[in-house]
C-alpha positions, 0 to 999 in steps of 0.5 A: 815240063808238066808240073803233075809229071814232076810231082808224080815222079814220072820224069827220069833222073838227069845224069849230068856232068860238065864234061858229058852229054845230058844222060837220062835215067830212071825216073825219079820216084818222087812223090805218093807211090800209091798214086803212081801204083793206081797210075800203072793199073789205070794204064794197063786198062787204058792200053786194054781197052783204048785202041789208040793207046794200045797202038803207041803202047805196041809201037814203044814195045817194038823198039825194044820187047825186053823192055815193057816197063819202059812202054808202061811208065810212057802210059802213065806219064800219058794219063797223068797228063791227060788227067792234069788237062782235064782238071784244068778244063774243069776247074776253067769251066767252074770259074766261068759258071761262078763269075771267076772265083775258082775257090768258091767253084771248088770247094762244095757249099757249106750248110 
């Protein structure tokens, strides 16, 4: 599992006992609440404006119109993902321009 998935609090709850089957709940909620509030803002936009995204969105939707939320928090998770990619490409990228030293790469030269 993603570890920026686990850190947002973007993965649901397990409802486990010895006896029953793996239950998933709620998502956990772990982690800044105000990242995954800016989280869900961006995926609004994201379904807005991307159609792709707005297709997946409609298709989660479609199993069950009551429950957007649920057709939301899966665009978050989608984003945080595709962030966490990103940030990895780019910090790869940086340490192939500085000759492997990714802490020299990321952090901005000092005067």
């Amino acid at each position: 599992m993603c570890v920026s998935k686990m850190y947002l609090g973007l993965v649901p709850s397990s409802n486990e006992s010895g006896k029953a089957d793996d239950r998933k709940g709620h998502i956990t909620r772990q982690g800044p609440g105000r990242v995954r509030s800016v989280l869900c803002q961006a995926a609004w936009s994201y379904v807005r404006f991307d159609p792709d995204a707005a297709e997946r969105y409609q298709r989660i939707v479609a199993r069950n119109p009551k429950k957007k939320k649920i057709a939301t928090v899966a665009m978050m998770r989608e984003l945080a993902v595709l962030m966490w990619h990103r940030g990895r490409e780019a910090l790869a990228d940086a340490q192939s321009l500085s000759g492997g030293n990714a802490q020299q790469a990321a952090e901005p030269a000092k005067a």
